[in-house]
ROMI-316489 format. One record per residue (C-alpha): residue number from 1; z, x, y. Coordinates in steps of 0.5 Angstrom, whole numbers. Layout:
// residues N
atom n = NUM	Z = Z	X = X	Y = Y
...
END
This chain:
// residues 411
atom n = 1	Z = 0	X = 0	Y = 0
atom n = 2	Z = -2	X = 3	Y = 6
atom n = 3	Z = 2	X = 2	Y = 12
atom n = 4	Z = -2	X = -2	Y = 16
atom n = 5	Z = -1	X = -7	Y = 10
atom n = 6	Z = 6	X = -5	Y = 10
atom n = 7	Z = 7	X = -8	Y = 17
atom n = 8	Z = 3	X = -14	Y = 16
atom n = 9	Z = 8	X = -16	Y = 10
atom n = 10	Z = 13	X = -14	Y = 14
atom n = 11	Z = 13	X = -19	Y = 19
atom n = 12	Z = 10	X = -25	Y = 15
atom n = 13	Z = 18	X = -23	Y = 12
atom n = 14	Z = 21	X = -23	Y = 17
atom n = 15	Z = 18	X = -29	Y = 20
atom n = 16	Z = 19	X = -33	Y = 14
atom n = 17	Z = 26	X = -31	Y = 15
atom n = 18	Z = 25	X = -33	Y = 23
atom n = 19	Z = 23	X = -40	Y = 21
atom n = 20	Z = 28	X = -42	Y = 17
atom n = 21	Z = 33	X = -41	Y = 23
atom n = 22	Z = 29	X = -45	Y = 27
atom n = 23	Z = 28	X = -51	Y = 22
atom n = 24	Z = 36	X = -51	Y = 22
atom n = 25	Z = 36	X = -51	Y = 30
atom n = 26	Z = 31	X = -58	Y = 30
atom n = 27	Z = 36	X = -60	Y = 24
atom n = 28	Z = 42	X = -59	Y = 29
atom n = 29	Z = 38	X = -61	Y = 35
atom n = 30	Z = 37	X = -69	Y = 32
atom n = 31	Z = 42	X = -70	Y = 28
atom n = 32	Z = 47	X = -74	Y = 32
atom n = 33	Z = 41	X = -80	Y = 32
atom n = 34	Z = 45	X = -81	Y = 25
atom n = 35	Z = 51	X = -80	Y = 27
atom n = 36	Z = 53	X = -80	Y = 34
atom n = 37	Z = 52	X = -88	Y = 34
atom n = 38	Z = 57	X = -89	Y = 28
atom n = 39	Z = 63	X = -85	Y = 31
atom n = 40	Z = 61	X = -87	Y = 38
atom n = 41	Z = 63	X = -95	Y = 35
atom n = 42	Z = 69	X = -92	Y = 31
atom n = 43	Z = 72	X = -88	Y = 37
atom n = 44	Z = 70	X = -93	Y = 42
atom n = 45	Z = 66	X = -88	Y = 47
atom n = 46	Z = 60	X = -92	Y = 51
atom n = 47	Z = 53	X = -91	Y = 50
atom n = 48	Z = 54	X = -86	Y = 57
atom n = 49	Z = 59	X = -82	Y = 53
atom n = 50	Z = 56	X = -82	Y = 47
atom n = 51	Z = 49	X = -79	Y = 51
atom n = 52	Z = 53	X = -73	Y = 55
atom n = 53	Z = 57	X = -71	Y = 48
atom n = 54	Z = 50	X = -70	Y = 45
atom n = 55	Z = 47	X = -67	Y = 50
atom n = 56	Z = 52	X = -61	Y = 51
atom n = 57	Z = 48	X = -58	Y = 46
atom n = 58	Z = 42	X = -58	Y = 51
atom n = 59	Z = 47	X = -56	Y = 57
atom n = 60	Z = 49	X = -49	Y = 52
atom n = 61	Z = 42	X = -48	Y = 49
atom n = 62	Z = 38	X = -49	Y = 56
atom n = 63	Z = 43	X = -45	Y = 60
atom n = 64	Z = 43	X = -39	Y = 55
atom n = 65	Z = 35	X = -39	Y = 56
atom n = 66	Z = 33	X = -33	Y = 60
atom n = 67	Z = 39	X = -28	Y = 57
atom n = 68	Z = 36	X = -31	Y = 50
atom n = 69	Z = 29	X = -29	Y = 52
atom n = 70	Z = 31	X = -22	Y = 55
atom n = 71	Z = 36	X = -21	Y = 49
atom n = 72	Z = 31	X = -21	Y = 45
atom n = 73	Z = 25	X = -17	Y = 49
atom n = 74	Z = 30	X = -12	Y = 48
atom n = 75	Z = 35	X = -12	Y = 42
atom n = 76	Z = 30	X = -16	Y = 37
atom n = 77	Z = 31	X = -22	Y = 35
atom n = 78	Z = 33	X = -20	Y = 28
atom n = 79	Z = 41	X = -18	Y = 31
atom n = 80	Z = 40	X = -24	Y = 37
atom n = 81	Z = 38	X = -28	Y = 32
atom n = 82	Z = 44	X = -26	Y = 27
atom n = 83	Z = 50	X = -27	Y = 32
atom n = 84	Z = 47	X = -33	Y = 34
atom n = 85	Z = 47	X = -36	Y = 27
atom n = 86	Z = 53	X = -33	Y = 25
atom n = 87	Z = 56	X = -38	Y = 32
atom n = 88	Z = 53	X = -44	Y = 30
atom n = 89	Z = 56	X = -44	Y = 23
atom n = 90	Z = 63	X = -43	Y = 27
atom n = 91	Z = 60	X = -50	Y = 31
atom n = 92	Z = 58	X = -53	Y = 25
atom n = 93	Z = 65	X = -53	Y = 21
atom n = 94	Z = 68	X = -55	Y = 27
atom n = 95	Z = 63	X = -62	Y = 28
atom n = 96	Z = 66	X = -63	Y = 20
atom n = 97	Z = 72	X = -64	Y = 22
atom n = 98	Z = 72	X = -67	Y = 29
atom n = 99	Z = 76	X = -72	Y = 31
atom n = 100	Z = 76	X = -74	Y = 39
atom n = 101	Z = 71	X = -73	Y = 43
atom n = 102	Z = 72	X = -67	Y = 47
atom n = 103	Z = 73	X = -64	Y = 40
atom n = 104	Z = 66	X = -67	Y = 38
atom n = 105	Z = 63	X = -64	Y = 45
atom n = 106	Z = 65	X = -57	Y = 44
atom n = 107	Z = 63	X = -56	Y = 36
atom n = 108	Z = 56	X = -59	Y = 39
atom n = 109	Z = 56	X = -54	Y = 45
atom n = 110	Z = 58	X = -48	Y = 41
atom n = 111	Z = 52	X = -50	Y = 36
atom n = 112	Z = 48	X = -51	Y = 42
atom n = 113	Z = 50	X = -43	Y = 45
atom n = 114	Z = 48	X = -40	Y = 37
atom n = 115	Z = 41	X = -43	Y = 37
atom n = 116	Z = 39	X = -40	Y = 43
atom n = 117	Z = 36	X = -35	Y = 41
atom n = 118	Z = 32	X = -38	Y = 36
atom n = 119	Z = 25	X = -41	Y = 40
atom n = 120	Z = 24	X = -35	Y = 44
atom n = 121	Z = 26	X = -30	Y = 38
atom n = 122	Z = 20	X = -33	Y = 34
atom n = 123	Z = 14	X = -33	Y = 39
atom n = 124	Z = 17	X = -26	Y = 40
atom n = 125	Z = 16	X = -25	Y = 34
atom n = 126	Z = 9	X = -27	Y = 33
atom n = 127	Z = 7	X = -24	Y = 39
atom n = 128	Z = 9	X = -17	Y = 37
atom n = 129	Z = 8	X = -18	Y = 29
atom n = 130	Z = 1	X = -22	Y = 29
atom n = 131	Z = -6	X = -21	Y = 33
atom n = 132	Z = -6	X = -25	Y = 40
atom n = 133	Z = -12	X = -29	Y = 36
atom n = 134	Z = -7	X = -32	Y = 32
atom n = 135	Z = -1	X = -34	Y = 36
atom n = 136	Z = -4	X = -42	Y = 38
atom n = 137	Z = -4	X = -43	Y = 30
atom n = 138	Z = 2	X = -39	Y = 29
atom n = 139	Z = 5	X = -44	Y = 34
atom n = 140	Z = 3	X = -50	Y = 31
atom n = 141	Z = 6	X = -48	Y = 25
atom n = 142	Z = 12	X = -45	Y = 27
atom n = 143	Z = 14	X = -52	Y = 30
atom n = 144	Z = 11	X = -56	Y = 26
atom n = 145	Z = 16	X = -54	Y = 21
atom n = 146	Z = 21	X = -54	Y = 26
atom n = 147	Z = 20	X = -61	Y = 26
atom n = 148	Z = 21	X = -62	Y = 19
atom n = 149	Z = 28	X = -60	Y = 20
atom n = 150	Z = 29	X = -66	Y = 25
atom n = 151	Z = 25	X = -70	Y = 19
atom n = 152	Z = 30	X = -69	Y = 15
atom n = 153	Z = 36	X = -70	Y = 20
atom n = 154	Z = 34	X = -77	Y = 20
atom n = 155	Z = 33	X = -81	Y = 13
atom n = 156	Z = 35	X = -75	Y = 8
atom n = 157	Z = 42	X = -73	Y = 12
atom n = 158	Z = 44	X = -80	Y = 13
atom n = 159	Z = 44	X = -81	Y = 5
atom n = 160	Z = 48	X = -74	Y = 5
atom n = 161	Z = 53	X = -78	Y = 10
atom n = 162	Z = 53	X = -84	Y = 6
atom n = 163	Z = 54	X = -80	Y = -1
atom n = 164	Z = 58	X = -73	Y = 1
atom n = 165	Z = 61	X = -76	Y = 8
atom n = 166	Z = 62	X = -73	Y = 14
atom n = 167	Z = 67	X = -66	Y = 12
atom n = 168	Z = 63	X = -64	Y = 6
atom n = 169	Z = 56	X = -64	Y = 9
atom n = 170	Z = 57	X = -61	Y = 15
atom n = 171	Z = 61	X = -55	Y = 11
atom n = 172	Z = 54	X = -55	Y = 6
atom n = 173	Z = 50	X = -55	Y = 12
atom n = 174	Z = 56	X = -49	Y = 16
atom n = 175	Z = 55	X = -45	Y = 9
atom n = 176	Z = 47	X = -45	Y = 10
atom n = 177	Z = 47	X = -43	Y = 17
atom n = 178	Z = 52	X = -37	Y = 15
atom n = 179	Z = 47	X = -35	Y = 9
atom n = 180	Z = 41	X = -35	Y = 14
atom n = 181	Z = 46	X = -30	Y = 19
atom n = 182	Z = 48	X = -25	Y = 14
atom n = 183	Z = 40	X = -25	Y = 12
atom n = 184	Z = 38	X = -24	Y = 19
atom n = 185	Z = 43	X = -19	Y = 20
atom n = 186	Z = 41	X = -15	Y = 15
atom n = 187	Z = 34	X = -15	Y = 16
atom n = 188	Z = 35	X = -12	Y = 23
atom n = 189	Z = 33	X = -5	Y = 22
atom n = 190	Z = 26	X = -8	Y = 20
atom n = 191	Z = 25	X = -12	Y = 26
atom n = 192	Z = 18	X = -11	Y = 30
atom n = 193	Z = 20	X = -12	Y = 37
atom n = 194	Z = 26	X = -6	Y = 38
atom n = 195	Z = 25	X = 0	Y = 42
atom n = 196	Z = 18	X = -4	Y = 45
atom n = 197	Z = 21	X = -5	Y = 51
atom n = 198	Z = 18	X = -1	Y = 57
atom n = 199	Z = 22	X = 5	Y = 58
atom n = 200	Z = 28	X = 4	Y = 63
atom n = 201	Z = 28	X = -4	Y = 63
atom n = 202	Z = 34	X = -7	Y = 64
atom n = 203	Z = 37	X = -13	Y = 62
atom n = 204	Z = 37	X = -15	Y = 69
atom n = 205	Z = 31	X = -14	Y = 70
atom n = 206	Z = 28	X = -18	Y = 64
atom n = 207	Z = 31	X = -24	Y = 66
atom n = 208	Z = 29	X = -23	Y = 74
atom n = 209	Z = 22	X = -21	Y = 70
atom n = 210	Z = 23	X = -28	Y = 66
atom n = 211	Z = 24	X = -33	Y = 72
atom n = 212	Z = 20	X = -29	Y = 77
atom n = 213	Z = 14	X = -30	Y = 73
atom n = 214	Z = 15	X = -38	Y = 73
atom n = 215	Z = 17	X = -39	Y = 80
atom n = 216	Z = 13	X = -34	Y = 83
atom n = 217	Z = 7	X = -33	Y = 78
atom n = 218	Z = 0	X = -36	Y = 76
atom n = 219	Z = 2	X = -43	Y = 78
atom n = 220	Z = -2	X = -45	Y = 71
atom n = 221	Z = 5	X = -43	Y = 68
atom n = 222	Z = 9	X = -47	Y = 73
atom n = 223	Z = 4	X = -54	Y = 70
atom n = 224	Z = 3	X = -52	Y = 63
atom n = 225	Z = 12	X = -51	Y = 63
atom n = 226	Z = 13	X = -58	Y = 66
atom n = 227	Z = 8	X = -61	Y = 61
atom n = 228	Z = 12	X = -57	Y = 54
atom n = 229	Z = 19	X = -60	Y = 58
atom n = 230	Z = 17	X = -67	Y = 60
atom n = 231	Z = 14	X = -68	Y = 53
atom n = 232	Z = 20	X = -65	Y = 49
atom n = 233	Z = 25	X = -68	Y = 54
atom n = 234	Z = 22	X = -75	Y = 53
atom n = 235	Z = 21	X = -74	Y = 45
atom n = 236	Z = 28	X = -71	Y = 43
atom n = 237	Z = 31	X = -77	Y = 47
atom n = 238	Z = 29	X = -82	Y = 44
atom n = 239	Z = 29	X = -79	Y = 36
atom n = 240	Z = 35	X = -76	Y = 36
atom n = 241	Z = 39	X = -81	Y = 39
atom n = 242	Z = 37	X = -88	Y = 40
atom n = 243	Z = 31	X = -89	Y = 35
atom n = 244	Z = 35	X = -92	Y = 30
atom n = 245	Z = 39	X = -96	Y = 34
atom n = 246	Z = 33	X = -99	Y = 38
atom n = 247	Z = 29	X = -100	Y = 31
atom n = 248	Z = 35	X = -103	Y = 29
atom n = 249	Z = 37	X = -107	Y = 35
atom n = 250	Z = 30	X = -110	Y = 36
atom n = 251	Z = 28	X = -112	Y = 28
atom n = 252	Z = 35	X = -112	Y = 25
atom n = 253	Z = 33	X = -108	Y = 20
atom n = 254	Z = 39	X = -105	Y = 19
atom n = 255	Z = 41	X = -98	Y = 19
atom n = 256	Z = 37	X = -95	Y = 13
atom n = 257	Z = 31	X = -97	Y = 14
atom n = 258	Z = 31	X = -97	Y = 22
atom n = 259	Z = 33	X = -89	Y = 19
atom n = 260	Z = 26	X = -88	Y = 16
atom n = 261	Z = 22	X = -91	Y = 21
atom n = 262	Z = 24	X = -87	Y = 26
atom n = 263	Z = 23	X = -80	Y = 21
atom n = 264	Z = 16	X = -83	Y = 22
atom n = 265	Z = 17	X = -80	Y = 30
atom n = 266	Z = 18	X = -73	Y = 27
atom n = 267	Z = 13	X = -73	Y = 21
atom n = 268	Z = 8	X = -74	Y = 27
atom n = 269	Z = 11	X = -68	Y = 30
atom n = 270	Z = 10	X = -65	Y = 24
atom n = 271	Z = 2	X = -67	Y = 23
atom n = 272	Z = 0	X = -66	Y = 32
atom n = 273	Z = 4	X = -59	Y = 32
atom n = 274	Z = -1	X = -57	Y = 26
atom n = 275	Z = -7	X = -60	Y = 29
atom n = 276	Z = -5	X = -56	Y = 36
atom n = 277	Z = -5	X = -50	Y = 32
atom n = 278	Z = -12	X = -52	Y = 31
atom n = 279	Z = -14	X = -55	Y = 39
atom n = 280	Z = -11	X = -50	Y = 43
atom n = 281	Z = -17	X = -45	Y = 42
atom n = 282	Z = -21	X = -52	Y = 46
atom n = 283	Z = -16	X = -51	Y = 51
atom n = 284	Z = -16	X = -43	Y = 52
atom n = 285	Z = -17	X = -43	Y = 60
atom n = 286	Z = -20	X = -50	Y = 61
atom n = 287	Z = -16	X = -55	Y = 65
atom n = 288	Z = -20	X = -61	Y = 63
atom n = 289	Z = -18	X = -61	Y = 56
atom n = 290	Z = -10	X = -59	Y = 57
atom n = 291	Z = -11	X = -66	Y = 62
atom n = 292	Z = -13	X = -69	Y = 56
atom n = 293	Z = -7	X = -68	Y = 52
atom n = 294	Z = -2	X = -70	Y = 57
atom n = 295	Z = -6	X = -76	Y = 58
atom n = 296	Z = -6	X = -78	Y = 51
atom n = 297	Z = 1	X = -76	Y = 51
atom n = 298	Z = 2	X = -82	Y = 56
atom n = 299	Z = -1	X = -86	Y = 53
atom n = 300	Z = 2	X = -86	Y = 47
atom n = 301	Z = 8	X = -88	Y = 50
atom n = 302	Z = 6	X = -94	Y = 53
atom n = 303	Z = 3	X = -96	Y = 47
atom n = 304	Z = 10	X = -95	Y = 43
atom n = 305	Z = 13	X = -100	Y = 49
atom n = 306	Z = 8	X = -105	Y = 49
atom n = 307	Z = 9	X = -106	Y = 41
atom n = 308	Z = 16	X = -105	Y = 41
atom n = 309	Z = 16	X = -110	Y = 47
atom n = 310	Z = 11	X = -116	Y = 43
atom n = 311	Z = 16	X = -114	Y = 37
atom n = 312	Z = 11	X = -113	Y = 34
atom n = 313	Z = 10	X = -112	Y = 25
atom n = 314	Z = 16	X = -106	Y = 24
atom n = 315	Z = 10	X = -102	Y = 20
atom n = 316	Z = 6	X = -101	Y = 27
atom n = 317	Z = 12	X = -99	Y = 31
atom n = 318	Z = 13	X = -93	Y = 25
atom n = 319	Z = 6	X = -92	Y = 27
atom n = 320	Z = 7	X = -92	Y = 34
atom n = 321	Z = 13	X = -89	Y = 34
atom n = 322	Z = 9	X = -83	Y = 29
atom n = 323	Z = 3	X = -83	Y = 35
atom n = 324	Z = 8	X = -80	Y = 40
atom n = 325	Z = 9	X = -76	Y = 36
atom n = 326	Z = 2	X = -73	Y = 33
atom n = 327	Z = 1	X = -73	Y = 41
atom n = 328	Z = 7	X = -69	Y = 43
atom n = 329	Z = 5	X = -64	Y = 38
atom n = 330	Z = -1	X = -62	Y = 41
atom n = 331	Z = 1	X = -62	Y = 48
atom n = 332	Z = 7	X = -58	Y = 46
atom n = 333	Z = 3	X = -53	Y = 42
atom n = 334	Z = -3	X = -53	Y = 48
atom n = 335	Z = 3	X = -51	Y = 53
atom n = 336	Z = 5	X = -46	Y = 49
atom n = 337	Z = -1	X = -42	Y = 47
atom n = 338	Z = -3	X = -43	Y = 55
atom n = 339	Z = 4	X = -39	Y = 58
atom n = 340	Z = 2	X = -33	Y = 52
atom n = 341	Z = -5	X = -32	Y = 55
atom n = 342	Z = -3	X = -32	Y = 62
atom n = 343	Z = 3	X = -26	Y = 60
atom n = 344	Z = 3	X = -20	Y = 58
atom n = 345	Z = 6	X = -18	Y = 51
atom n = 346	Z = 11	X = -14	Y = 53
atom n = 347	Z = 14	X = -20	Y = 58
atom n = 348	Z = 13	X = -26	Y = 53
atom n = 349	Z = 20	X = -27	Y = 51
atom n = 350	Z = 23	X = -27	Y = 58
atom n = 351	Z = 18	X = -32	Y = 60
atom n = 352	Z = 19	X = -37	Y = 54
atom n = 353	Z = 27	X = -35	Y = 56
atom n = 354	Z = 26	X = -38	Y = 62
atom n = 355	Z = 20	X = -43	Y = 61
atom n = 356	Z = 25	X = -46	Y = 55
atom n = 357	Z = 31	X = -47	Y = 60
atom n = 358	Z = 26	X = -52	Y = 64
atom n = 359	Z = 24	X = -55	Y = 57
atom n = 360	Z = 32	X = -56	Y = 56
atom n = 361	Z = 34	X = -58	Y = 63
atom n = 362	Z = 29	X = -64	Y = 62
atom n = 363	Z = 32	X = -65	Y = 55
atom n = 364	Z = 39	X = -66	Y = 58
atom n = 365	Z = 37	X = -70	Y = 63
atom n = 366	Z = 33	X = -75	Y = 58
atom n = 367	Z = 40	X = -74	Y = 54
atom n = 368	Z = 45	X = -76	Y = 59
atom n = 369	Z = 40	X = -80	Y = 64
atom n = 370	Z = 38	X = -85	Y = 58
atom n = 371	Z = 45	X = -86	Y = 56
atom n = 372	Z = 46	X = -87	Y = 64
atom n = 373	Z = 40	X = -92	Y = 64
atom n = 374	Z = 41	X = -96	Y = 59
atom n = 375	Z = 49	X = -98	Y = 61
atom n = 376	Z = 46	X = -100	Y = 68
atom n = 377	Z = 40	X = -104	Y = 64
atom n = 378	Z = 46	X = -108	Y = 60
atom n = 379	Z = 48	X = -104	Y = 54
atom n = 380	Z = 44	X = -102	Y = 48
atom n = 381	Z = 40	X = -108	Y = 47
atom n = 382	Z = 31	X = -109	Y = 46
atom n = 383	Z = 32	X = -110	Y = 53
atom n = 384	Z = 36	X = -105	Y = 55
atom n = 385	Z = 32	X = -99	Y = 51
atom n = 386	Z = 25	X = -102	Y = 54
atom n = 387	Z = 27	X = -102	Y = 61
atom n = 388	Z = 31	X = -94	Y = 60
atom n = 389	Z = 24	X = -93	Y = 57
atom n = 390	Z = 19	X = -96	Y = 62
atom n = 391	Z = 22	X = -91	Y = 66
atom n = 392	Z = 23	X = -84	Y = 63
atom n = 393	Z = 15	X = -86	Y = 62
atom n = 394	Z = 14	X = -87	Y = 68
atom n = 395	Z = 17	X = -80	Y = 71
atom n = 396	Z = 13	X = -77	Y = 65
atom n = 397	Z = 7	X = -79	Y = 67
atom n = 398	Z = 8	X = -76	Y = 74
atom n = 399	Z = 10	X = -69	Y = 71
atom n = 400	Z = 3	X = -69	Y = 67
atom n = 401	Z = -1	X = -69	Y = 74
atom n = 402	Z = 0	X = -62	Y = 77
atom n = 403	Z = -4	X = -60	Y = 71
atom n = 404	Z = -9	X = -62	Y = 76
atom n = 405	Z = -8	X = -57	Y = 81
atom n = 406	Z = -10	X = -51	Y = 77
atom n = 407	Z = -17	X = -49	Y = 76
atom n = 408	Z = -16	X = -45	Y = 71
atom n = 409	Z = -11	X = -43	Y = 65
atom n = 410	Z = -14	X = -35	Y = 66
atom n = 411	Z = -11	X = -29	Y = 68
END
C-alpha cells in the first residue's frame, strides 16, 4: 500500500468515526420532541418552558461555534471532538435521572456544549482529507446520516422510553457516546488536520478570521448562512419538539402514530441531503438555482400549512411534512457547499464555526420563540400551531430573499 492509499483510507477512517458522533448530535438535538411533552405535562412546566429547557441545547451549541471551529483549525477535530464527546455523556447520565426543570435544563445545556465541535469538525475533516470536488457530496452524506440520527430520536426512541424507561435508555445512550469519546480519542494521533495550521496563527485570530469573513467577507456568505440557519431554524422546531404534538392535536391519532408521521420529517431530510450532494454541483457560482431551492423550501412549508389547516388525509400530512424535509435538505447542503467555495481550506473551520453559530441563534429563537407564540395564539391547540407556523414561515421567506442580491456565488 503506497502512502497516497494509506492516507485515503486513513481518512474514510476517520470520517466514519466522525459521522457516528455526528449522528448522536442529531439524536440529541430532536430527542425532546419524544420526551419533553411528556415530562412538560408531568411536571406542570408551560409550553414557554418546555421550549426554552429544549433550547438550552441550541444556547450552548451556537454560542461555542467559533471556538469550535477554530479549536478544531487547530487541534483537529480527533482531540476536540473526543472531549466533547466525553461532555456530552456526562450531560447524557444527568438527563436520565433529571427530576426538575433547572436540572432538565443543565443536562441539556452540558449536551448542547459537548456537541459542539462535532459539525465544523466533519467539514474540516472533509476539506483536509478529500479532493474539493467531492466536498458537496461528501456534505450530503454527512448530513444525511446526521439526520438518520434525528429519524431514529422519534418513533424508535419512543418505543425504548416506552420499553426501558426513561433512566435506563439514557444511561445506554450516555455509554455510546463515551465509547465514540475514548475511540476519538485515540485515534487522535492519526487526524489530518493538525499541525496544517499556518505557522504562528493563533486561536484568537482564528475566531477573528472566522466572524470577519462572515460580517465582512464575500457577501454571498452572509446569503447562503441566512438560508442554511432560516431553514435549519424552522425545521429542527417543528421535528424536534412540536410535531408530535401537533399531529396528535390536529388527528387525535394518539402519541404513537403522530410519532411515525413526523419521522417521516426527518426521512425526508434524509433523502433531500442525498439529493443536494448531487444538485450542489448545479448551484456552484449560479444564483438562480440557489434562489431556486430557497423558493422550493418555502413553498413547502405553506403547502404543510394548508394540509394541516384543511386536516386533510394523516398520510398527505406525513407526505407534506416528508416534503419539507427533502427541500431542506437540498437547500442546507447547496448552503454548504456555497460557503466552502467562497473560503480557503485553511480558514474553513473558522468560518463554518461562526457560520453554524448563525445557523443556532435561528435555532434557539425558533425553539423559545415557538413555544412564546404558541401560549400567546391559545395554547397547543391546531389552531395555535397553525398560526405560530404561519408565522415563523413568514420570517423564512423574507430570509431567502437577500439570495437576490448576489451576482455570483464565486470567489
Amino acid at each position: 500500500m503506497n502512502s497516497s492509499e494509506g492516507r485515503r483510507n486513513g481518512a474514510v477512517m476517520l470520517y466514519l468515526l466522525l459521522l457516528a458522533a455526528y449522528f448522536m448530535s442529531n439524536f440529541f438535538r430532536i430527542s425532546p420532541a419524544v420526551l419533553l411533552p411528556r415530562l412538560a405535562r408531568e411536571m406542570g412546566m408551560t409550553a414557554a418552558v418546555t421550549g426554552f429547557i429544549s433550547s438550552l441545547f441550541f444556547y450552548a451549541y451556537g454560542g461555542v461555534q467559533p471556538l469550535c471551529g477554530a479549536l478544531n483549525d487547530r487541534y483537529g477535530p480527533m482531540r476536540t471532538g473526543a472531549l466533547g464527546m466525553a461532555l456530552c455523556a456526562l450531560g447524557t447520565f444527568m438527563f436520565s435521572f433529571a427530576d426538575s426543570p433547572a436540572s432538565l435544563g443543565i443536562a441539556r445545556l452540558l449536551t448542547g456544549l459537548g456537541l459542539g465541535p462535532i459539525f465544523s469538525g466533519v467539514l474540516v475533516h472533509q476539506a483536509h482529507g478529500f479532493p474539493k470536488e467531492r466536498y458537496a457530496a461528501l456534505t450530503g452524506i454527512t448530513i444525511a446520516v446526521g439526520n438518520l440520527g434525528a429519524v431514529i430520536s422519534v418513533a424508535p426512541l419512543g418505543m425504548s422510553l416506552d420499553k426501558l424507561g426513561r433512566f435506563n435508555t439514557f444511561i445506554i445512550l450516555g455509554t455510546i457516546s463515551l465509547a465514540v469519546a475514548a475511540a476519538m480519542w485515540l485515534c487522535r494521533s492519526r487526524d489530518l488536520v493538525v499541525g496544517q495550521s499556518p505557522r504562528g496563527t493563533s486561536m484568537l485570530k482564528g475566531l477573528k478570521d472566522g466572524m470577519a469573513l462572515l460580517l465582512k467577507g464575500h457577501r454571498g456568505i452572509k446569503a447562503a448562512t441566512l438560508m442554511w440557519a432560516s431553514t435549519v431554524g424552522l425545521q429542527i422546531s417543528l421535528q424536534g419538539l412540536w410535531a408530535v404534538a401537533w399531529f396528535e392535536e390536529a388527528y387525535r391519532c394518539g402519541t404513537g402514530p403522530a410519532r411515525n408521521w413526523a419521522t417521516l420529517i426527518g426521512v425526508g431530510m434524509m433523502a433531500g441531503t442525498l439529493l443536494g450532494g448531487r444538485l450542489a454541483s448545479l448551484a456552484r457560482g449560479r444564483t438562480w438555482v440557489l434562489a431556486s431551492f430557497g423558493g422550493a423550501i418555502a413553498a413547502s412549508w405553506a403547502l404543510f400549512l394548508a394540509v394541516m389547516h384543511l386536516k386533510a388525509p394523516l398520510p398527505l400530512a406525513g407526505a407534506a411534512g416528508a416534503l419539507i424535509g427533502v427541500t431542506s435538505g437540498v437547500g442546507v447542503v447547496a448552503a454548504n457547499s456555497a460557503i466552502n467555495d467562497l473560503v480557503d481550506r485553511d480558514r474553513i473551520g473558522a468560518l463554518i464555526g461562526a457560520a453554524n453559530m448563525t445557523v443556532f441563534a435561528f435555532v434557539i429563537l425558533s425553539q423559545w420563540g415557538s413555544g412564546v407564540l404558541i401560549e400567546a395564539f391559545g395554547g397547543q391547540s391546531s389552531l395555535g400551531f397553525l398560526k405560530t407556523y404561519g408565522a415563523l414561515t413568514t420570517l423564512l421567506t423574507l430570509c431567502m430573499l437577500p439570495i437576490l442580491t448576489v451576482k455570483s456565488f464565486r470567489r
